[in-house]
CHARMM internal coordinates of N, CA and C (Angstrom, degrees):
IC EDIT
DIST 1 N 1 CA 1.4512
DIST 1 CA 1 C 1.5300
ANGL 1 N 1 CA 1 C 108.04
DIST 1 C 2 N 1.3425
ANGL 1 CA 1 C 2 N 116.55
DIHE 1 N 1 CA 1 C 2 N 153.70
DIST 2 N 2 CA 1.7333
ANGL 1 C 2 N 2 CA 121.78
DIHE 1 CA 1 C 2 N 2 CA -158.33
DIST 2 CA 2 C 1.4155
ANGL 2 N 2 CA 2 C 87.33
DIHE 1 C 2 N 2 CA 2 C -97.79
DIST 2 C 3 N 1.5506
ANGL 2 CA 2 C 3 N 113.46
DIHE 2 N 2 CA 2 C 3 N 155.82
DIST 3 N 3 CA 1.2485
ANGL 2 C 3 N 3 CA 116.68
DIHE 2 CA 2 C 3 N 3 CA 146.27
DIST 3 CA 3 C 1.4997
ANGL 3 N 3 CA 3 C 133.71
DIHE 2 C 3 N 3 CA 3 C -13.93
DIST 3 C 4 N 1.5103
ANGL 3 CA 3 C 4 N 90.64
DIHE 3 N 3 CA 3 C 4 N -72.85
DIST 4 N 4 CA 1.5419
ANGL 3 C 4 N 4 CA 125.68
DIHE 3 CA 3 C 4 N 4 CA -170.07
DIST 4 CA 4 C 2.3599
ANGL 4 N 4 CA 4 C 93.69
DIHE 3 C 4 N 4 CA 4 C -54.41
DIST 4 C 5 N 1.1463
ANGL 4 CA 4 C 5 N 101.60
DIHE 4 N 4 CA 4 C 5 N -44.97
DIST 5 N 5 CA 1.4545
ANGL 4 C 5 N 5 CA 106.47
DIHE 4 CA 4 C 5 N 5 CA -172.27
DIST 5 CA 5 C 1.7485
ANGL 5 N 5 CA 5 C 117.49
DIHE 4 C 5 N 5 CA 5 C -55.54
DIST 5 C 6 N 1.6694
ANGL 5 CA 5 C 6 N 77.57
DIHE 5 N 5 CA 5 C 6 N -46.54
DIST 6 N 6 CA 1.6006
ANGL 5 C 6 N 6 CA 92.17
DIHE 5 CA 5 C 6 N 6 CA 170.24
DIST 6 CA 6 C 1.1458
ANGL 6 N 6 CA 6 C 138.62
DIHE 5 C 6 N 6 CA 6 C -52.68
DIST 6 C 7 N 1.4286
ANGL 6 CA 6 C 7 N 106.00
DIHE 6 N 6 CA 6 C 7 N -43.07
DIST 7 N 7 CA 1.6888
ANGL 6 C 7 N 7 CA 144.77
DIHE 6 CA 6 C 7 N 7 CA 153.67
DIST 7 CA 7 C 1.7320
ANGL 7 N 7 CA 7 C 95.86
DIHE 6 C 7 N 7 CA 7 C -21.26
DIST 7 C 8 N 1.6743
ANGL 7 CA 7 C 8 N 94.61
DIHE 7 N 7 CA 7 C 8 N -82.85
DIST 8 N 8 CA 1.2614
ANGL 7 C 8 N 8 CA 107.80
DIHE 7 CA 7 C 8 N 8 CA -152.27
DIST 8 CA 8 C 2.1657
ANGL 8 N 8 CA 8 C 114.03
DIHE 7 C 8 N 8 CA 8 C -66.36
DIST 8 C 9 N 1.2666
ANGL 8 CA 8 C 9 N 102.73
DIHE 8 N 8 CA 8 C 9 N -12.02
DIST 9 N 9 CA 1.3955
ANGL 8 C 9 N 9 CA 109.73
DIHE 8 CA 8 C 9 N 9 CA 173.53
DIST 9 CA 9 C 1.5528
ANGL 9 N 9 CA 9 C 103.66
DIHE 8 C 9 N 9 CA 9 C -93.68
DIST 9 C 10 N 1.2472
ANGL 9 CA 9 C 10 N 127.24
DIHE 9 N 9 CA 9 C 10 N -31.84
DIST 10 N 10 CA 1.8631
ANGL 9 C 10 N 10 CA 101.59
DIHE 9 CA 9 C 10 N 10 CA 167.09
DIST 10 CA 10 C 1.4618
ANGL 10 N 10 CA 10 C 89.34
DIHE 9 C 10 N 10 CA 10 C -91.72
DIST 10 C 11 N 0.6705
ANGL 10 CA 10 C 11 N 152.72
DIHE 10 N 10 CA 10 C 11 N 21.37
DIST 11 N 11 CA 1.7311
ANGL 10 C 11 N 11 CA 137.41
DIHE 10 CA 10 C 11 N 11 CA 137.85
DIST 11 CA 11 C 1.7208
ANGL 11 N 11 CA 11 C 100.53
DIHE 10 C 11 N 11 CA 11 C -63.28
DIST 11 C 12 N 1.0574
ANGL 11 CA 11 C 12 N 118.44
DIHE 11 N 11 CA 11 C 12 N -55.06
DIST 12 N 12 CA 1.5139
ANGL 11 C 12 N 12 CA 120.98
DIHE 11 CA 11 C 12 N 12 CA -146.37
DIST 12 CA 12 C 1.3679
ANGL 12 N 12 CA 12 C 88.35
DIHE 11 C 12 N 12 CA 12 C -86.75
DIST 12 C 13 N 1.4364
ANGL 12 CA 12 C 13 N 120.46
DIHE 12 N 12 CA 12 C 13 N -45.50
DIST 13 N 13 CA 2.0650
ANGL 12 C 13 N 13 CA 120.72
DIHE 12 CA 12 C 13 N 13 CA 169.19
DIST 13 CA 13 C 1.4728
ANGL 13 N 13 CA 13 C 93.44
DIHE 12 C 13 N 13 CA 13 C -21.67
DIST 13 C 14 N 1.3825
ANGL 13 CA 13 C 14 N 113.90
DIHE 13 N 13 CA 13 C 14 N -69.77
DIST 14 N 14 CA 1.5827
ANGL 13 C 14 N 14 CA 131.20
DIHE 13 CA 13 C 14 N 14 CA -121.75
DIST 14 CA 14 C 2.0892
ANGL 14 N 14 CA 14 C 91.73
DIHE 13 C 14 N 14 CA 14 C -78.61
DIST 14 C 15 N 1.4332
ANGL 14 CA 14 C 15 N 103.23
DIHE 14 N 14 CA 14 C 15 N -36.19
DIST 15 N 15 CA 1.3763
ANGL 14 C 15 N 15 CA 109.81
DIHE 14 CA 14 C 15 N 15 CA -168.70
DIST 15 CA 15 C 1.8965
ANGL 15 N 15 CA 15 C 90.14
DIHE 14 C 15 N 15 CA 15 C -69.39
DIST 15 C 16 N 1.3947
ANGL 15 CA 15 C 16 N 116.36
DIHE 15 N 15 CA 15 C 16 N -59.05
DIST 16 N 16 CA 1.4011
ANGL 15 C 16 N 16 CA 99.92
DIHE 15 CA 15 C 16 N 16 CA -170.65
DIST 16 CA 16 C 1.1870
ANGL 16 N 16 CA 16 C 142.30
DIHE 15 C 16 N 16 CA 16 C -65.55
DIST 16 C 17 N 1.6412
ANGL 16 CA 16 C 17 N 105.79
DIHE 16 N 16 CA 16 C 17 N -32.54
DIST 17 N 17 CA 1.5341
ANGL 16 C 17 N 17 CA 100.62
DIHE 16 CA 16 C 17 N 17 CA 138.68
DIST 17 CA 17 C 1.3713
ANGL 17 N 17 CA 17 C 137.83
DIHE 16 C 17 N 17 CA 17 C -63.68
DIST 17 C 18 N 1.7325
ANGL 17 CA 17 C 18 N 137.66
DIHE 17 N 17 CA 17 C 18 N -6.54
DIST 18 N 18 CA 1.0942
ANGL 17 C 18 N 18 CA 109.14
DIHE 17 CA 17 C 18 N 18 CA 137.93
DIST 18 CA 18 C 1.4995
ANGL 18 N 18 CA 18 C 133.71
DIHE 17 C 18 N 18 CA 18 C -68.17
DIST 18 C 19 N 1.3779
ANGL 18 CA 18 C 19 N 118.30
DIHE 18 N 18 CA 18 C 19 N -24.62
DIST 19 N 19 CA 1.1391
ANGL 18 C 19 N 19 CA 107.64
DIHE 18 CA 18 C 19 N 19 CA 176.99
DIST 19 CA 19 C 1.5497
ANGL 19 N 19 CA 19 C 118.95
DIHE 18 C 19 N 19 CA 19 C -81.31
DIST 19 C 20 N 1.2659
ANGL 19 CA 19 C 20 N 113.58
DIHE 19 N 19 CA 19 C 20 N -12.02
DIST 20 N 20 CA 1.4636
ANGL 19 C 20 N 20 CA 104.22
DIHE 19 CA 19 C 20 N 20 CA 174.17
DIST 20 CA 20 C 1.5504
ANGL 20 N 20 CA 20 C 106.74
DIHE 19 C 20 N 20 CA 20 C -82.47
DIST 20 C 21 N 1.1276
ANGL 20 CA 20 C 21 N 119.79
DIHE 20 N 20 CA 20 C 21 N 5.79
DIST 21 N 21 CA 1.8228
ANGL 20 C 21 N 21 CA 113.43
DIHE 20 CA 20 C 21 N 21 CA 172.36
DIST 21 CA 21 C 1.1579
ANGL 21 N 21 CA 21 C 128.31
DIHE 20 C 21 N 21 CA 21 C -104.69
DIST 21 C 22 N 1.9260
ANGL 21 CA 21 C 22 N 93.16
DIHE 21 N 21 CA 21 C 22 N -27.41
DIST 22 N 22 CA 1.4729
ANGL 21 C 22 N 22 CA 107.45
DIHE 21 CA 21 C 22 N 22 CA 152.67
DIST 22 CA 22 C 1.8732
ANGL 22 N 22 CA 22 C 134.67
DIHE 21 C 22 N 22 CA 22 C -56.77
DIST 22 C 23 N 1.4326
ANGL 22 CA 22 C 23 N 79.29
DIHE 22 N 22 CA 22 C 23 N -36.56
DIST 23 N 23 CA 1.8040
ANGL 22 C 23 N 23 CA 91.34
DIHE 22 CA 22 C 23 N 23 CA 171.83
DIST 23 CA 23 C 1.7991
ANGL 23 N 23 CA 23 C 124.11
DIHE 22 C 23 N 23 CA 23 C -83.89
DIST 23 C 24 N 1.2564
ANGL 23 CA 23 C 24 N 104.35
DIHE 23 N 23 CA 23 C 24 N -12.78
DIST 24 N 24 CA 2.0725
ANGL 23 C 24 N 24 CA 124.83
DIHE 23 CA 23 C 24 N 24 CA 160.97
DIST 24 CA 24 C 1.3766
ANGL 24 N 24 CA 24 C 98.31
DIHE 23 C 24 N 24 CA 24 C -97.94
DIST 24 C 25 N 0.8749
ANGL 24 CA 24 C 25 N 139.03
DIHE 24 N 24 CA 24 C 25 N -16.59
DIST 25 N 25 CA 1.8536
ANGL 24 C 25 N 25 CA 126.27
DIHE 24 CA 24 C 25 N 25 CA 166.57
DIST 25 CA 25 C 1.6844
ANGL 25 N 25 CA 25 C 86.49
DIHE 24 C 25 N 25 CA 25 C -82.27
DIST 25 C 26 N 0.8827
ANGL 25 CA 25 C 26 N 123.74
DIHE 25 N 25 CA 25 C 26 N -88.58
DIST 26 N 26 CA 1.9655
ANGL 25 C 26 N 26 CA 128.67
DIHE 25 CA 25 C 26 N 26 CA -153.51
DIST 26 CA 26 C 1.7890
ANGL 26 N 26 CA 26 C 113.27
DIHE 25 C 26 N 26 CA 26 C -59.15
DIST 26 C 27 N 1.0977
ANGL 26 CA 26 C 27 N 100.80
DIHE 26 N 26 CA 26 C 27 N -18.50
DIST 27 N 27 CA 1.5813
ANGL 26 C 27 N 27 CA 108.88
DIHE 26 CA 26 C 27 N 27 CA 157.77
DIST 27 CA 27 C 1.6860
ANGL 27 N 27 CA 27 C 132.82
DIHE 26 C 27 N 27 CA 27 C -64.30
DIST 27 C 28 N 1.7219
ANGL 27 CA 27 C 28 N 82.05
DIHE 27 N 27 CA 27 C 28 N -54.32
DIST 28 N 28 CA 1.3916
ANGL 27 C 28 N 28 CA 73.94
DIHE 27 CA 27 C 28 N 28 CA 168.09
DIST 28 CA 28 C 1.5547
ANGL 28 N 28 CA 28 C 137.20
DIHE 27 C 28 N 28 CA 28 C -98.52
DIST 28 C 29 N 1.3617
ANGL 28 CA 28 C 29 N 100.66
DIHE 28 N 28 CA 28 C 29 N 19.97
DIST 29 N 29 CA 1.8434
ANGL 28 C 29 N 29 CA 129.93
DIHE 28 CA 28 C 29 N 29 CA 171.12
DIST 29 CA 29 C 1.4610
ANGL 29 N 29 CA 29 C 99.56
DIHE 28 C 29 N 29 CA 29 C -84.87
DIST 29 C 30 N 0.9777
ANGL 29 CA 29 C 30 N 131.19
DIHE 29 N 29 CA 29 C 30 N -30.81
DIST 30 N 30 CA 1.3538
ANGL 29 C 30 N 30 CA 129.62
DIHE 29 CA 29 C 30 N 30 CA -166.80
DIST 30 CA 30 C 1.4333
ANGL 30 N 30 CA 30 C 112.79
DIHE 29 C 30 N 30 CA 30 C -62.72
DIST 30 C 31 N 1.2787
ANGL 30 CA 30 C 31 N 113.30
DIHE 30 N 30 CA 30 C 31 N 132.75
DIST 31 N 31 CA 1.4693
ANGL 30 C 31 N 31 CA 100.89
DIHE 30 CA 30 C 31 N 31 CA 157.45
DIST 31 CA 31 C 1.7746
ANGL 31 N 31 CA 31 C 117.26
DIHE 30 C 31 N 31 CA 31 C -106.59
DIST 31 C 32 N 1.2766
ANGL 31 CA 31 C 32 N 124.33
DIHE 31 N 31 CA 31 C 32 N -5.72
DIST 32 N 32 CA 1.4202
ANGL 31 C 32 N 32 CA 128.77
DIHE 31 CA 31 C 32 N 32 CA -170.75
DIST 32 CA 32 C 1.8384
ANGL 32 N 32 CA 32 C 90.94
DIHE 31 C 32 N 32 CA 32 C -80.13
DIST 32 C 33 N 1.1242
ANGL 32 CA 32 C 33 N 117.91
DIHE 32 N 32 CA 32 C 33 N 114.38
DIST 33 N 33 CA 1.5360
ANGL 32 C 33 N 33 CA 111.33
DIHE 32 CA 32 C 33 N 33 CA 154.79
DIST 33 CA 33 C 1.4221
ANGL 33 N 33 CA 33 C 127.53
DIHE 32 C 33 N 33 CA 33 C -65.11
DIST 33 C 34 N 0.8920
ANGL 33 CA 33 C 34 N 121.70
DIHE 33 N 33 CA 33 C 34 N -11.67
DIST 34 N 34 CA 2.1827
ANGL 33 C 34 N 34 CA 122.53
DIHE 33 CA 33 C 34 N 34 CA 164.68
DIST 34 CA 34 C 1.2827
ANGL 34 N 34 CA 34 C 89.34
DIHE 33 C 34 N 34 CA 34 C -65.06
DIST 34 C 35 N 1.3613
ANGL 34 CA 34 C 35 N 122.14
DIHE 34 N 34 CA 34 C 35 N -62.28
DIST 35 N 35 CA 1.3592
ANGL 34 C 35 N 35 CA 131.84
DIHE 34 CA 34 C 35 N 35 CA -134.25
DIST 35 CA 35 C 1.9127
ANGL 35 N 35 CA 35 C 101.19
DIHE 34 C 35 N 35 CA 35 C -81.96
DIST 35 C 36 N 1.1220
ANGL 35 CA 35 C 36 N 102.17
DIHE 35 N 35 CA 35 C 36 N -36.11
DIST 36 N 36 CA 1.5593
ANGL 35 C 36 N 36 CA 117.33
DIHE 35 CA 35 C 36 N 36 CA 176.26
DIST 36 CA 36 C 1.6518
ANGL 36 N 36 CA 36 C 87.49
DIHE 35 C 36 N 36 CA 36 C -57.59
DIST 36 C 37 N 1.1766
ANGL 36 CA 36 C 37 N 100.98
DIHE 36 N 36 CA 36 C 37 N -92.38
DIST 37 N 37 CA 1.5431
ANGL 36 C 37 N 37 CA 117.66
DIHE 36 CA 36 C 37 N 37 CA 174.71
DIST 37 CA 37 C 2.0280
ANGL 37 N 37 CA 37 C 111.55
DIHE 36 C 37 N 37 CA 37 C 9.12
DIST 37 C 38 N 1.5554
ANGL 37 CA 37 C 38 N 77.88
DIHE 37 N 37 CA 37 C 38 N -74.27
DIST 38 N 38 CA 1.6105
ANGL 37 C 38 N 38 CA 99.87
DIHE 37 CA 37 C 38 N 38 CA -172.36
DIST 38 CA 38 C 1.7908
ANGL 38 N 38 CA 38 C 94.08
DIHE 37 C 38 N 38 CA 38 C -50.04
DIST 38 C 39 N 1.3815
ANGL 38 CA 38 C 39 N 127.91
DIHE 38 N 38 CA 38 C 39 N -66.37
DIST 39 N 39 CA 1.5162
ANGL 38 C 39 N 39 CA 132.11
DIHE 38 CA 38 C 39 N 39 CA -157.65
DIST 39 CA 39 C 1.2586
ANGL 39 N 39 CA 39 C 100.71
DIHE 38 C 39 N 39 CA 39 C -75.04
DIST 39 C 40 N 1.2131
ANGL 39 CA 39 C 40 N 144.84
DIHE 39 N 39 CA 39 C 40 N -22.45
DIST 40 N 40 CA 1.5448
ANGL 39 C 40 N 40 CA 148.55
DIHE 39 CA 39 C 40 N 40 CA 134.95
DIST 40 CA 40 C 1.8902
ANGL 40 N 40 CA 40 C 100.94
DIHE 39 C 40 N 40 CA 40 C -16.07
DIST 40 C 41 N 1.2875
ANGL 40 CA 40 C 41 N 104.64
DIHE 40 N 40 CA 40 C 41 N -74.63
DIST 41 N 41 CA 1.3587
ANGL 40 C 41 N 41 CA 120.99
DIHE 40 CA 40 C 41 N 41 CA -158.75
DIST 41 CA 41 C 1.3147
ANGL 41 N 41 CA 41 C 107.62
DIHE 40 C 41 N 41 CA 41 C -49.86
DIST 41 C 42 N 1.5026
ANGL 41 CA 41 C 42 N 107.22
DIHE 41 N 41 CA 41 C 42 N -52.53
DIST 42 N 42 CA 1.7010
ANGL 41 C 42 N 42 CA 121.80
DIHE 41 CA 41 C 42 N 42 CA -172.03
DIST 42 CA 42 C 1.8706
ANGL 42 N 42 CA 42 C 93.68
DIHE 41 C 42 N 42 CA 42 C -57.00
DIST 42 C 43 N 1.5365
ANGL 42 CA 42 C 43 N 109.67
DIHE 42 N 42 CA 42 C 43 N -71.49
DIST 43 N 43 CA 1.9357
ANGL 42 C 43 N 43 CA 102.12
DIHE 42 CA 42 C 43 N 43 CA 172.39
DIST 43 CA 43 C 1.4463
ANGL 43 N 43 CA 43 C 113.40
DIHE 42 C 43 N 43 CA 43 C -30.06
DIST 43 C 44 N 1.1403
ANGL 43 CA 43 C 44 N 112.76
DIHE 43 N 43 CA 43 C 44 N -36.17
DIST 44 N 44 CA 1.9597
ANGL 43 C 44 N 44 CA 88.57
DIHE 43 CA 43 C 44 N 44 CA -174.68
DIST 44 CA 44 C 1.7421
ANGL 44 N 44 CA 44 C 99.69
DIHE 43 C 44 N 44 CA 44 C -90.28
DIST 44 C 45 N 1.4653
ANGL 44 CA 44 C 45 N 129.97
DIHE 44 N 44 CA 44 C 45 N -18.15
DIST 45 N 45 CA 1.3274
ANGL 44 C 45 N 45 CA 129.95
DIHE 44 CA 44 C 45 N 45 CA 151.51
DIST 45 CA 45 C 1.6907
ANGL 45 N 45 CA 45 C 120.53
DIHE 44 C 45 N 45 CA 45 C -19.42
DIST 45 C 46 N 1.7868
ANGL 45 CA 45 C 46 N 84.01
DIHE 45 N 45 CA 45 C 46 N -71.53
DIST 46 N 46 CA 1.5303
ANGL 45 C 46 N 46 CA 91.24
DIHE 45 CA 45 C 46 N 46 CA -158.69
DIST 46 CA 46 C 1.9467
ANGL 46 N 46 CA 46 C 100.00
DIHE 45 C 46 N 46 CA 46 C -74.61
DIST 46 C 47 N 1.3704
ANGL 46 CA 46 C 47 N 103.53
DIHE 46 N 46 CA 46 C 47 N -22.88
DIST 47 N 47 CA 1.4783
ANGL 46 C 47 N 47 CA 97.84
DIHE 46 CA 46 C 47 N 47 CA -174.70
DIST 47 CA 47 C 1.6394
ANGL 47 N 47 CA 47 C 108.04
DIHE 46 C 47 N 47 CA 47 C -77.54
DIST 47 C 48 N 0.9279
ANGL 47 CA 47 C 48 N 131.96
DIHE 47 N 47 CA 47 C 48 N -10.27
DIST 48 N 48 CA 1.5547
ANGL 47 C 48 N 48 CA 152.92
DIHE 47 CA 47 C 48 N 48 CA 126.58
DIST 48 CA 48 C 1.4827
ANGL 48 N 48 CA 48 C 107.50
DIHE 47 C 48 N 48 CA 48 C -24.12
DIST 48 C 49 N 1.0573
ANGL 48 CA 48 C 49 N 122.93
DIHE 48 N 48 CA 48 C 49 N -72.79
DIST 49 N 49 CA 1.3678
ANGL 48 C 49 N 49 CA 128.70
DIHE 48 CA 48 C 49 N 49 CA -148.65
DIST 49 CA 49 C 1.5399
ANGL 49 N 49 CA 49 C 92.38
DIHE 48 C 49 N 49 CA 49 C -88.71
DIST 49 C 50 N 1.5097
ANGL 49 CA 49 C 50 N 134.68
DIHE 49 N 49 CA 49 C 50 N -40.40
DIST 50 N 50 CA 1.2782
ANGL 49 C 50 N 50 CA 150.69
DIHE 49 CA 49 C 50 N 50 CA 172.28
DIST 50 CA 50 C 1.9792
ANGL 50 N 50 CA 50 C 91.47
DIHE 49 C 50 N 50 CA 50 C -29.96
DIST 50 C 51 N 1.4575
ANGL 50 CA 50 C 51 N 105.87
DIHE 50 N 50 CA 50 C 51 N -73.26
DIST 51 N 51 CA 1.1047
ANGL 50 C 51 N 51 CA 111.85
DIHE 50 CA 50 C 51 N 51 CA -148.79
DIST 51 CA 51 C 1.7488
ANGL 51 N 51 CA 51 C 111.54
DIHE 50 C 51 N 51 CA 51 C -86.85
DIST 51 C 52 N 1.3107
ANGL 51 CA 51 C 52 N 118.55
DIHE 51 N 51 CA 51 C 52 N 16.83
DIST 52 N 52 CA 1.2946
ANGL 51 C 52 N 52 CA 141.83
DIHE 51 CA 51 C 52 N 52 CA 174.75
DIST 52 CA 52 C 1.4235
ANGL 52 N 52 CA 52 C 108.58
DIHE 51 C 52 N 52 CA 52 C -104.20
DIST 52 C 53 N 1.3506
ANGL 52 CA 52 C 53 N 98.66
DIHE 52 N 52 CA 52 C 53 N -37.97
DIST 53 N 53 CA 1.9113
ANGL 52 C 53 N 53 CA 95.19
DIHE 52 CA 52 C 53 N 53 CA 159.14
DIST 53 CA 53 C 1.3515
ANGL 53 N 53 CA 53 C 133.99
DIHE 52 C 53 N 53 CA 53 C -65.17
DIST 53 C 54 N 1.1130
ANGL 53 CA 53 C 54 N 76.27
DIHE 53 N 53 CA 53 C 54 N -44.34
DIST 54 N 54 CA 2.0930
ANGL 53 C 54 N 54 CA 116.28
DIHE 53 CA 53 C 54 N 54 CA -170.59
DIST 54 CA 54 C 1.5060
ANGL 54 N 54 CA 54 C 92.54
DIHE 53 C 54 N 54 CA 54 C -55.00
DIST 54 C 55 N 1.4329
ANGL 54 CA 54 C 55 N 118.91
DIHE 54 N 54 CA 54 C 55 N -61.95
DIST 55 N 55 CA 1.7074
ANGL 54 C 55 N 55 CA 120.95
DIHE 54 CA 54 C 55 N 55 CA 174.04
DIST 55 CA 55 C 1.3725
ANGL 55 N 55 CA 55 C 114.21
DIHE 54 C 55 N 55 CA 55 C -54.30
DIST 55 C 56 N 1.1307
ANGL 55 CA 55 C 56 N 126.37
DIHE 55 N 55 CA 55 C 56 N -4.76
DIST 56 N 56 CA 1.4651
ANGL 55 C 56 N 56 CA 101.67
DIHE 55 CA 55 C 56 N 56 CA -165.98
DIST 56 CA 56 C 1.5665
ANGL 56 N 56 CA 56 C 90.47
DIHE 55 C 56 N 56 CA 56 C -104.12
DIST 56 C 57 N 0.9756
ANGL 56 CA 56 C 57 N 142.24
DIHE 56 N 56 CA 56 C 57 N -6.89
DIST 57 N 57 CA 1.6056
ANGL 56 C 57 N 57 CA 147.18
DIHE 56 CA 56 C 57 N 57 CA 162.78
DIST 57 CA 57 C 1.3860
ANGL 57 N 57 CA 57 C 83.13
DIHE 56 C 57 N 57 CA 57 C -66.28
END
COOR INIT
IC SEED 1 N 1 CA 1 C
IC BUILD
């Protein structure tokens, strides 16, 4: 794997863990339960996608 590759996967680390903290901050602000529900879903998304990066190191 290139430098440049490497680069671009802790780039992409760094984006999904913000968004997976963004989606456990606004979840648990919520008061609509669909809507919780729904931003629940997207967090196990990005923590999904986290660890699909994470493997390719």
């Amino acid at each position: 794997m290139t430098g440049k590759e490497l680069l671009y996967i802790e780039d992409a680390l760094g984006h999904e863990t913000f968004m997976k903290s963004c989606s456990q901050k606004a979840s648990a602000q919520l008061t609509d339960p669909a809507l919780s529900a729904y931003v629940k879903e997207l967090e196990q998304k990005h923590s999904d996608l986290f660890n699909k990066f994470f493997n390719l190191l």
